[in-house]
C-alpha positions as CSV (number, residue, x, y, z in Angstrom):
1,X,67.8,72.4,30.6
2,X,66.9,72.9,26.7
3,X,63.7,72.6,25.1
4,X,65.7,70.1,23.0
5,X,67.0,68.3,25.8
6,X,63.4,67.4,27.4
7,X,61.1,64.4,26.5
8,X,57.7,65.3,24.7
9,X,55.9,64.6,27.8
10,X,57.8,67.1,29.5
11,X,57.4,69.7,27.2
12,X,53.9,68.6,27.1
13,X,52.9,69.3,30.9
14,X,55.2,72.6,30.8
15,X,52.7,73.4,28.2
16,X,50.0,72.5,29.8
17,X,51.0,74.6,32.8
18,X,51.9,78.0,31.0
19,X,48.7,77.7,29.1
20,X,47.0,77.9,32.2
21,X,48.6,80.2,34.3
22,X,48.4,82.7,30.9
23,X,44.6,82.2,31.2
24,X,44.6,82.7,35.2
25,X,46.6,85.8,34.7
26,X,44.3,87.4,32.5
27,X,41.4,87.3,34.8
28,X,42.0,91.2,35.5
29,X,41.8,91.9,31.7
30,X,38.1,91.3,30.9
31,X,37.0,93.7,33.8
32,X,38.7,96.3,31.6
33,X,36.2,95.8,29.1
34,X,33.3,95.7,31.0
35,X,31.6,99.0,28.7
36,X,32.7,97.5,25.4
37,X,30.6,95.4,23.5
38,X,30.6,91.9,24.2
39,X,30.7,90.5,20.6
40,X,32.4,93.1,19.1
41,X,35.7,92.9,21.8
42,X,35.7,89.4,21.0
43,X,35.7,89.7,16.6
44,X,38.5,91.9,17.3
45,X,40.4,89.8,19.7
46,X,40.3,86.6,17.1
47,X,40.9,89.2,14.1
48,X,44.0,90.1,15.6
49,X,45.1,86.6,17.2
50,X,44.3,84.7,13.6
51,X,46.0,87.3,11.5
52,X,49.5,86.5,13.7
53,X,48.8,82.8,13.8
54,X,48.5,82.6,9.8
55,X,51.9,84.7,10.3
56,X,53.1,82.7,11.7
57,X,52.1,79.3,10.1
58,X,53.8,81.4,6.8
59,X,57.1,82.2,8.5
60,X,57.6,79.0,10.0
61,X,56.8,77.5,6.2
62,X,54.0,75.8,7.9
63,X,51.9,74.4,4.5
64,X,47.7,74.8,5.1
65,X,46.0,71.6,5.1
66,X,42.7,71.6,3.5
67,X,39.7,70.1,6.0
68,X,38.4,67.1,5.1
69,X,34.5,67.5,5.7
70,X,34.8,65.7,9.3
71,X,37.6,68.0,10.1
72,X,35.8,71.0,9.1
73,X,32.6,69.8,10.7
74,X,35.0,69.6,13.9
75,X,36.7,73.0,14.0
76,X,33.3,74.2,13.7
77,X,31.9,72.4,16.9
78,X,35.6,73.7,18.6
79,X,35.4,76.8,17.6
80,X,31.3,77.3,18.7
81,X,31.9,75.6,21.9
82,X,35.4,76.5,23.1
83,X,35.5,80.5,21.8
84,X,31.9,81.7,20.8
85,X,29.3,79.9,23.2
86,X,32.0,80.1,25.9
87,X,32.4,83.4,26.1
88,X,28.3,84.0,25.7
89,X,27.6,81.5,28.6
90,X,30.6,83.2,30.6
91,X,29.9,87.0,30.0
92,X,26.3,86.0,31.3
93,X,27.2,84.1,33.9
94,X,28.9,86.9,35.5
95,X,26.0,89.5,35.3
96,X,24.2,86.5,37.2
97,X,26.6,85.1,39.4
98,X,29.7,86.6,41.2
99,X,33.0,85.8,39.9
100,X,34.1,83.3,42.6
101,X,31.0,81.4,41.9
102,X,31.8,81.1,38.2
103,X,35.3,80.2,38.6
104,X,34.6,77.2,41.5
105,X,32.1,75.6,39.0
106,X,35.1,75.8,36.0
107,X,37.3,74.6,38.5
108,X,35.4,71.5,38.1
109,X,36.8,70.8,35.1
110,X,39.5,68.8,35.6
111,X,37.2,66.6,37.3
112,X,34.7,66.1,34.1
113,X,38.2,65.5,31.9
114,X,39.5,62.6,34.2
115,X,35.9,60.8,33.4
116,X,35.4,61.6,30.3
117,X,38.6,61.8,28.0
118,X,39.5,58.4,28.8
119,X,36.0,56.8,27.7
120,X,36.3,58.8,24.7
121,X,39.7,57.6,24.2
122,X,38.7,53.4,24.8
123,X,41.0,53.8,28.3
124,X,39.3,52.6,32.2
125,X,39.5,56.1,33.8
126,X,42.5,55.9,36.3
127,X,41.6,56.3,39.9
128,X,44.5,57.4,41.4
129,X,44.2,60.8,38.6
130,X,40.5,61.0,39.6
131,X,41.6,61.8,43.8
132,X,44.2,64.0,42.1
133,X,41.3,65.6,40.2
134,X,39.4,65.8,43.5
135,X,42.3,67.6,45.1
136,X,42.6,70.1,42.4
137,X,39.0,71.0,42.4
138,X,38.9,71.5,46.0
139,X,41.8,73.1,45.9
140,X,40.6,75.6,43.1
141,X,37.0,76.0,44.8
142,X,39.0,77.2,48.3
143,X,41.2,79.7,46.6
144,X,38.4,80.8,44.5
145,X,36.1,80.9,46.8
146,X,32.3,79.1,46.5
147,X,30.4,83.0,46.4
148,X,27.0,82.7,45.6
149,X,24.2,83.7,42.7
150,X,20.9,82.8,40.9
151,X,20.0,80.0,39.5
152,X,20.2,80.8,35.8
153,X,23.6,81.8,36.6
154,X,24.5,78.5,37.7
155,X,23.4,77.3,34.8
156,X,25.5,79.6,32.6
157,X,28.3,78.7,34.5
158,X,27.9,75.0,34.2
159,X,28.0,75.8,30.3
160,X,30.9,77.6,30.9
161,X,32.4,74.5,32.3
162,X,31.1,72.4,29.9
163,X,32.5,74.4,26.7
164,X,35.7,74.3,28.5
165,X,35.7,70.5,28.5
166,X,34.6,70.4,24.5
167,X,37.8,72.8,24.1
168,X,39.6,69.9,25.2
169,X,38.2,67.2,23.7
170,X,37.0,68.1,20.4
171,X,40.4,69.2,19.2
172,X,42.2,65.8,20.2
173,X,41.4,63.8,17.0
174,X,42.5,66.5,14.8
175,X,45.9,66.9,16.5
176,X,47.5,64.1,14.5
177,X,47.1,65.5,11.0
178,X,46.8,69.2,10.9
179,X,49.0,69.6,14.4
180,X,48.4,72.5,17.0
181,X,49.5,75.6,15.3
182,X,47.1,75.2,11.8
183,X,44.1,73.8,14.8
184,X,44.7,77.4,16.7
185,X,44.3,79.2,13.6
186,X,41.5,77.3,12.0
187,X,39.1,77.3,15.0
188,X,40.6,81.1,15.8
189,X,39.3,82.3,12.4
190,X,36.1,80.5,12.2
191,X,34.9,82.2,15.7
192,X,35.2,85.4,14.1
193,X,32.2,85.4,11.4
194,X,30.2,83.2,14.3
195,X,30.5,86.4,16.5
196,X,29.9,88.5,13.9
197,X,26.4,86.6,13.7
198,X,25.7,86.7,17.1
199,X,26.7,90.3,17.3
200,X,24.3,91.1,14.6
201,X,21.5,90.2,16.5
202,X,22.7,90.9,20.4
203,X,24.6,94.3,19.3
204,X,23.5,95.5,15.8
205,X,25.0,99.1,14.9
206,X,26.7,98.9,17.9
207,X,28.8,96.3,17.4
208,X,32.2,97.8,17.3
209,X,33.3,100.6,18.6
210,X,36.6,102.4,18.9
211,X,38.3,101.3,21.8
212,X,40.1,103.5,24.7
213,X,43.5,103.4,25.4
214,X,43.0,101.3,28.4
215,X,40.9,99.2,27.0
216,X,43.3,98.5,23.1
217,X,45.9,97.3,25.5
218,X,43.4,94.9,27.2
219,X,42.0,93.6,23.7
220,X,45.2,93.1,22.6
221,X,46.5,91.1,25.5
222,X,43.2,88.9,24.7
223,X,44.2,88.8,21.1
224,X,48.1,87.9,21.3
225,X,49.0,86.2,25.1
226,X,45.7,84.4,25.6
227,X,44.3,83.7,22.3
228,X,47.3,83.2,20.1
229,X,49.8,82.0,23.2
230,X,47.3,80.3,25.6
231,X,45.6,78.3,22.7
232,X,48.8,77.4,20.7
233,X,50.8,76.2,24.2
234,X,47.1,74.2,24.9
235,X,46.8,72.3,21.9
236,X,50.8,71.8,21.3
237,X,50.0,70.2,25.5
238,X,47.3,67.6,24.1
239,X,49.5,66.6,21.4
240,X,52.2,65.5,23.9
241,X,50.1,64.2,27.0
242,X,46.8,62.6,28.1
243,X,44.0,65.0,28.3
244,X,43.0,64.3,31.5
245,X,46.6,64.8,33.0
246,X,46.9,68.4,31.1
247,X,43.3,69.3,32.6
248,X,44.9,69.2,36.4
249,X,46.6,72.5,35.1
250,X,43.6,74.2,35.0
251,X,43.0,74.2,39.3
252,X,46.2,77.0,37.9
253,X,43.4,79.3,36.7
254,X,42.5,80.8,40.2
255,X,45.6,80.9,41.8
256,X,47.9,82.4,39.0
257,X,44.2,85.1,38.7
258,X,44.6,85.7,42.8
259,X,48.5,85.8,42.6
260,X,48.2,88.8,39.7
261,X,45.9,90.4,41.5
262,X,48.4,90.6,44.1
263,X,51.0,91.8,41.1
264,X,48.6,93.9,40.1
265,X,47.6,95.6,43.4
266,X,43.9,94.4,42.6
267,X,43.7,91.9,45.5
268,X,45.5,90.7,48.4
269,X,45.6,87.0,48.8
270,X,44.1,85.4,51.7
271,X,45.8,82.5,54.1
272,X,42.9,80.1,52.3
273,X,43.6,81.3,49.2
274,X,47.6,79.8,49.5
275,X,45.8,77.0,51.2
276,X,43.8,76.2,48.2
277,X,46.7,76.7,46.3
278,X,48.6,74.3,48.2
279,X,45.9,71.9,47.2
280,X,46.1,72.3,43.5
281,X,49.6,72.0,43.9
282,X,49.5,68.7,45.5
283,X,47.1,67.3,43.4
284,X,48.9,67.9,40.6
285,X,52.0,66.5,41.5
286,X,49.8,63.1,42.4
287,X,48.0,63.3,39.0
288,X,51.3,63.2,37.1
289,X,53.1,60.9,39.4
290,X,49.8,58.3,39.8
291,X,51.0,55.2,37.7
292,X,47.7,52.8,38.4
293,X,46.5,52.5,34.7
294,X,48.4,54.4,33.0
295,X,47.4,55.7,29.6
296,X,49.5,55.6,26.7
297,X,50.3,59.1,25.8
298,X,48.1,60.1,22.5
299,X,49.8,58.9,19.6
300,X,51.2,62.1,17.2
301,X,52.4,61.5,13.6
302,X,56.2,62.8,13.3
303,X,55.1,65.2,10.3
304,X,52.1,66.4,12.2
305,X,54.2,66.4,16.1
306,X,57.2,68.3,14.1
307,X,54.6,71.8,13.1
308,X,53.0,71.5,17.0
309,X,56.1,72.9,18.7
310,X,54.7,76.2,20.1
Protein backbone atom coordinates (compact mmCIF):
# COMPACT_ATOMS: atom_id res chain seq x y z
CA UNK A 1 0.00 0.00 0.00
CA UNK A 2 0.97 3.67 -1.30
CA UNK A 3 0.84 6.74 0.47
CA UNK A 4 -1.44 7.62 -2.48
CA UNK A 5 -3.51 4.73 -2.12
CA UNK A 6 -4.61 5.51 1.64
CA UNK A 7 -7.50 7.73 2.96
CA UNK A 8 -6.35 11.05 4.88
CA UNK A 9 -7.38 9.52 8.07
CA UNK A 10 -5.10 6.86 7.53
CA UNK A 11 -2.26 8.74 6.72
CA UNK A 12 -3.30 10.86 9.55
CA UNK A 13 -3.00 8.17 12.44
CA UNK A 14 0.30 6.76 10.68
CA UNK A 15 1.37 10.22 11.32
CA UNK A 16 0.32 10.40 14.44
CA UNK A 17 2.11 7.21 15.35
CA UNK A 18 5.64 7.95 13.80
CA UNK A 19 5.56 11.24 15.42
CA UNK A 20 5.39 9.63 18.61
CA UNK A 21 7.51 6.82 18.52
CA UNK A 22 10.29 9.55 16.96
CA UNK A 23 9.80 11.45 20.21
CA UNK A 24 9.90 8.08 22.48
CA UNK A 25 12.98 7.11 20.62
CA UNK A 26 14.89 10.05 21.50
CA UNK A 27 14.49 9.75 25.19
CA UNK A 28 18.30 8.57 25.26
CA UNK A 29 19.45 11.70 23.38
CA UNK A 30 18.90 14.49 26.01
CA UNK A 31 20.98 12.51 28.63
CA UNK A 32 23.79 13.13 26.08
CA UNK A 33 23.57 16.62 26.80
CA UNK A 34 23.31 16.67 30.24
CA UNK A 35 26.81 19.23 30.55
CA UNK A 36 25.61 21.45 27.81
CA UNK A 37 23.81 24.44 28.41
CA UNK A 38 20.19 24.08 28.55
CA UNK A 39 19.13 27.16 26.42
CA UNK A 40 21.92 27.26 24.36
CA UNK A 41 21.45 23.19 23.08
CA UNK A 42 18.02 24.22 22.46
CA UNK A 43 18.73 27.81 20.05
CA UNK A 44 20.94 25.49 18.14
CA UNK A 45 18.59 22.63 17.77
CA UNK A 46 15.65 25.12 16.34
CA UNK A 47 18.51 27.01 14.32
CA UNK A 48 19.23 23.98 12.63
CA UNK A 49 15.63 22.34 12.36
CA UNK A 50 14.09 25.98 10.91
CA UNK A 51 16.82 26.53 8.54
CA UNK A 52 15.89 22.91 6.78
CA UNK A 53 12.19 23.46 7.23
CA UNK A 54 12.38 26.98 5.26
CA UNK A 55 14.40 24.48 2.79
CA UNK A 56 12.25 22.88 2.42
CA UNK A 57 9.09 25.04 2.25
CA UNK A 58 11.49 26.65 -0.93
CA UNK A 59 12.09 23.32 -2.63
CA UNK A 60 8.69 22.13 -2.46
CA UNK A 61 7.62 25.81 -3.92
CA UNK A 62 5.74 26.17 -0.73
CA UNK A 63 4.71 30.18 -0.94
CA UNK A 64 5.09 32.00 2.92
CA UNK A 65 1.93 33.22 4.13
CA UNK A 66 2.10 36.35 6.05
CA UNK A 67 0.38 36.03 9.82
CA UNK A 68 -2.58 37.82 10.22
CA UNK A 69 -2.19 39.36 13.87
CA UNK A 70 -4.38 36.40 15.47
CA UNK A 71 -2.15 34.03 13.76
CA UNK A 72 0.90 35.58 14.80
CA UNK A 73 -0.47 36.08 18.33
CA UNK A 74 -0.89 32.15 18.02
CA UNK A 75 2.40 30.85 16.87
CA UNK A 76 3.69 32.89 19.60
CA UNK A 77 1.52 31.15 22.43
CA UNK A 78 2.67 27.61 20.40
CA UNK A 79 5.82 28.26 20.14
CA UNK A 80 6.21 29.58 24.23
CA UNK A 81 4.23 26.72 25.32
CA UNK A 82 5.03 23.67 23.16
CA UNK A 83 9.05 24.41 22.61
CA UNK A 84 10.42 27.10 25.05
CA UNK A 85 8.38 26.71 28.53
CA UNK A 86 8.34 22.95 27.71
CA UNK A 87 11.60 22.24 27.67
CA UNK A 88 12.24 24.81 30.85
CA UNK A 89 9.48 22.99 32.92
CA UNK A 90 10.91 19.60 31.64
CA UNK A 91 14.71 20.11 32.07
CA UNK A 92 13.61 21.06 35.72
CA UNK A 93 11.44 18.64 36.35
CA UNK A 94 14.06 16.08 35.94
CA UNK A 95 16.72 17.66 38.43
CA UNK A 96 13.55 17.30 40.80
CA UNK A 97 11.90 14.26 39.91
CA UNK A 98 13.22 10.94 38.37
CA UNK A 99 12.56 10.25 34.86
CA UNK A 100 9.76 7.71 35.32
CA UNK A 101 7.94 10.15 37.43
CA UNK A 102 8.10 12.82 34.71
CA UNK A 103 7.06 10.55 31.92
CA UNK A 104 3.86 8.83 33.93
CA UNK A 105 2.51 12.38 34.57
CA UNK A 106 3.02 13.16 30.45
CA UNK A 107 1.55 10.06 29.98
CA UNK A 108 -1.51 11.69 31.11
CA UNK A 109 -1.95 13.47 28.24
CA UNK A 110 -4.00 11.71 26.17
CA UNK A 111 -6.32 11.79 28.96
CA UNK A 112 -6.43 15.90 29.19
CA UNK A 113 -6.87 15.79 25.04
CA UNK A 114 -9.94 13.46 25.12
CA UNK A 115 -11.68 16.21 27.59
CA UNK A 116 -10.60 19.03 26.33
CA UNK A 117 -10.18 19.13 22.44
CA UNK A 118 -13.58 18.29 21.93
CA UNK A 119 -15.09 21.26 24.09
CA UNK A 120 -12.78 23.40 22.35
CA UNK A 121 -13.96 22.10 19.15
CA UNK A 122 -18.15 22.52 20.10
CA UNK A 123 -18.13 18.28 20.11
CA UNK A 124 -19.73 16.11 23.60
CA UNK A 125 -16.40 14.31 24.55
CA UNK A 126 -16.84 10.61 23.38
CA UNK A 127 -16.84 8.12 26.15
CA UNK A 128 -15.88 5.20 24.60
CA UNK A 129 -12.19 7.38 23.47
CA UNK A 130 -12.15 8.55 27.08
CA UNK A 131 -11.76 4.37 28.60
CA UNK A 132 -9.40 4.15 25.57
CA UNK A 133 -7.60 7.24 27.08
CA UNK A 134 -7.77 5.49 30.47
CA UNK A 135 -6.17 2.39 28.98
CA UNK A 136 -3.37 4.26 27.37
CA UNK A 137 -2.49 6.20 30.45
CA UNK A 138 -2.36 3.23 32.48
CA UNK A 139 -0.74 1.57 30.13
CA UNK A 140 2.01 4.35 29.72
CA UNK A 141 2.29 4.84 33.75
CA UNK A 142 3.15 0.72 34.01
CA UNK A 143 5.74 0.75 31.42
CA UNK A 144 7.11 3.95 32.61
CA UNK A 145 6.98 3.33 35.84
CA UNK A 146 5.26 5.82 38.71
CA UNK A 147 9.09 6.61 40.49
CA UNK A 148 8.92 9.18 42.83
CA UNK A 149 10.23 13.00 43.60
CA UNK A 150 9.52 16.35 45.35
CA UNK A 151 6.82 18.32 45.19
CA UNK A 152 8.03 21.24 43.03
CA UNK A 153 8.91 18.53 40.66
CA UNK A 154 5.56 17.42 40.43
CA UNK A 155 4.64 20.55 39.58
CA UNK A 156 7.13 21.06 36.83
CA UNK A 157 6.04 18.00 35.42
CA UNK A 158 2.42 18.76 35.41
CA UNK A 159 3.60 21.89 33.27
CA UNK A 160 5.26 19.62 31.21
CA UNK A 161 2.09 17.87 30.57
CA UNK A 162 0.22 20.83 30.23
CA UNK A 163 2.57 22.49 27.45
CA UNK A 164 2.23 19.26 25.72
CA UNK A 165 -1.58 19.56 25.52
CA UNK A 166 -1.23 23.48 24.27
CA UNK A 167 1.21 21.91 21.50
CA UNK A 168 -1.76 20.18 20.43
CA UNK A 169 -4.32 22.48 20.68
CA UNK A 170 -3.14 25.79 19.85
CA UNK A 171 -1.91 24.87 16.46
CA UNK A 172 -5.35 23.30 15.33
CA UNK A 173 -7.01 26.58 14.17
CA UNK A 174 -4.14 27.55 12.11
CA UNK A 175 -3.89 24.17 10.29
CA UNK A 176 -6.49 25.26 7.73
CA UNK A 177 -4.74 28.21 6.19
CA UNK A 178 -1.11 28.16 6.61
CA UNK A 179 -1.07 24.03 6.70
CA UNK A 180 1.62 21.93 8.74
CA UNK A 181 4.82 22.46 7.10
CA UNK A 182 4.80 26.70 7.11
CA UNK A 183 3.13 26.02 11.24
CA UNK A 184 6.51 23.86 11.95
CA UNK A 185 8.57 26.44 10.66
CA UNK A 186 6.88 29.48 12.07
CA UNK A 187 6.63 28.31 15.65
CA UNK A 188 10.33 26.49 15.08
CA UNK A 189 11.78 29.98 14.33
CA UNK A 190 10.06 32.03 16.82
CA UNK A 191 11.37 29.67 19.79
CA UNK A 192 14.77 30.48 18.86
CA UNK A 193 15.04 34.39 19.89
CA UNK A 194 12.55 33.29 22.98
CA UNK A 195 15.51 31.05 24.19
CA UNK A 196 17.92 33.30 23.37
CA UNK A 197 16.04 35.62 26.05
CA UNK A 198 15.74 33.19 28.50
CA UNK A 199 19.32 32.15 27.94
CA UNK A 200 20.36 35.62 28.47
CA UNK A 201 19.28 35.72 31.88
CA UNK A 202 19.59 31.73 33.02
CA UNK A 203 23.15 31.32 31.05
CA UNK A 204 24.65 34.68 30.12
CA UNK A 205 28.37 34.28 28.52
CA UNK A 206 27.83 30.86 28.79
CA UNK A 207 25.27 30.39 26.57
CA UNK A 208 26.78 28.39 23.78
CA UNK A 209 29.45 26.56 23.72
CA UNK A 210 31.17 24.33 21.20
CA UNK A 211 29.77 21.07 21.37
CA UNK A 212 31.71 17.47 21.59
CA UNK A 213 31.54 15.03 19.05
CA UNK A 214 29.05 12.93 21.06
CA UNK A 215 27.18 15.49 21.91
CA UNK A 216 26.83 17.42 17.75
CA UNK A 217 25.38 14.10 16.85
CA UNK A 218 22.90 14.34 19.69
CA UNK A 219 21.91 18.10 18.84
CA UNK A 220 21.47 17.29 15.61
CA UNK A 221 19.24 14.30 15.99
CA UNK A 222 17.18 16.99 18.18
CA UNK A 223 17.43 19.44 15.41
CA UNK A 224 16.45 17.22 12.21
CA UNK A 225 14.43 13.71 13.43
CA UNK A 226 12.57 15.29 16.36
CA UNK A 227 12.16 18.89 15.67
CA UNK A 228 11.91 19.09 11.97
CA UNK A 229 10.42 15.16 11.50
CA UNK A 230 8.46 14.73 14.79
CA UNK A 231 6.81 18.25 14.55
CA UNK A 232 6.12 18.18 10.69
CA UNK A 233 4.51 14.38 10.93
CA UNK A 234 2.50 15.92 14.25
CA UNK A 235 0.84 18.76 12.74
CA UNK A 236 0.43 17.11 9.12
CA UNK A 237 -1.58 14.16 11.95
CA UNK A 238 -3.99 17.03 13.30
CA UNK A 239 -4.78 18.17 9.92
CA UNK A 240 -6.14 14.73 9.05
CA UNK A 241 -7.67 13.39 12.42
CA UNK A 242 -9.40 14.47 15.71
CA UNK A 243 -7.05 15.62 18.27
CA UNK A 244 -8.06 13.56 20.77
CA UNK A 245 -7.72 10.29 18.62
CA UNK A 246 -3.91 11.42 17.54
CA UNK A 247 -3.15 12.05 21.39
CA UNK A 248 -3.61 8.00 22.14
CA UNK A 249 -0.25 7.90 20.23
CA UNK A 250 1.43 9.51 22.73
CA UNK A 251 1.04 6.28 25.54
CA UNK A 252 3.94 5.43 22.24
CA UNK A 253 6.37 7.76 24.15
CA UNK A 254 7.51 5.23 26.86
CA UNK A 255 7.42 2.16 25.11
CA UNK A 256 9.16 3.15 21.76
CA UNK A 257 11.90 5.16 24.84
CA UNK A 258 12.08 1.52 26.75
CA UNK A 259 12.26 -0.50 23.41
CA UNK A 260 15.45 1.82 22.26
CA UNK A 261 16.89 1.46 25.28
CA UNK A 262 16.80 -2.13 24.59
CA UNK A 263 18.32 -1.18 20.85
CA UNK A 264 20.58 0.79 22.40
CA UNK A 265 21.89 -1.51 25.09
CA UNK A 266 20.79 1.27 27.78
CA UNK A 267 18.05 -0.80 29.41
CA UNK A 268 16.56 -4.04 29.39
CA UNK A 269 12.81 -4.20 29.30
CA UNK A 270 10.90 -5.61 32.08
CA UNK A 271 7.78 -8.26 31.83
CA UNK A 272 5.60 -4.94 33.09
CA UNK A 273 7.12 -2.92 30.94
CA UNK A 274 5.55 -5.24 27.66
CA UNK A 275 2.56 -5.36 29.87
CA UNK A 276 2.11 -1.68 29.92
CA UNK A 277 2.78 -1.77 26.47
CA UNK A 278 0.26 -4.15 25.83
CA UNK A 279 -2.07 -1.72 27.42
CA UNK A 280 -1.32 1.25 25.21
CA UNK A 281 -1.68 -0.97 22.50
CA UNK A 282 -5.08 -1.96 23.23
CA UNK A 283 -6.25 1.19 24.11
CA UNK A 284 -5.43 2.49 21.02
CA UNK A 285 -6.83 0.16 18.91
CA UNK A 286 -10.36 0.89 21.05
CA UNK A 287 -9.80 4.67 20.67
CA UNK A 288 -9.67 4.50 16.89
CA UNK A 289 -12.23 1.79 16.47
CA UNK A 290 -14.89 3.46 19.35
CA UNK A 291 -17.72 4.85 17.06
CA UNK A 292 -20.23 6.26 20.03
CA UNK A 293 -20.07 10.01 19.05
CA UNK A 294 -18.02 10.27 16.59
CA UNK A 295 -16.39 13.46 15.59
CA UNK A 296 -16.25 14.73 12.23
CA UNK A 297 -12.60 14.75 11.27
CA UNK A 298 -11.30 18.59 11.41
CA UNK A 299 -12.20 20.17 8.28
CA UNK A 300 -8.82 21.10 5.97
CA UNK A 301 -9.05 23.49 2.94
CA UNK A 302 -7.68 21.56 -0.35
CA UNK A 303 -4.98 24.42 -0.84
CA UNK A 304 -3.96 24.39 2.72
CA UNK A 305 -4.45 20.03 3.12
CA UNK A 306 -2.32 19.82 -0.37
CA UNK A 307 1.27 21.88 1.42
CA UNK A 308 0.57 19.46 4.87
CA UNK A 309 1.80 16.23 3.27
CA UNK A 310 4.91 15.56 5.39
Amino acid sequence: MTLSSMSPRSIGLLCAASAQGLIGAAAGVSAVLRDYPVTGGQMLRYTLAALVLFGVLRVRRIPLLRPTRRELVRLGLLSLSGQTVFNLCLFAALDRADPATVGSILGATPLLLVLVAPLLGGRRPSRSVFAAAVLVVAGAAVVQGLGGGTALGLVFACGVALCEMGFTLIAVPLLPRLGAWRIAAYATAMAIPQMAVVGAFTDGSDLIRMPSGTESVALLYLALPLTAGAFLLWYSALARVEPERAGLFMGLVPVTAALSGLVLGTGTPTVGQFAGALLVGVGVVLGLRAEEDEPAAPHVEPAAAATSKP
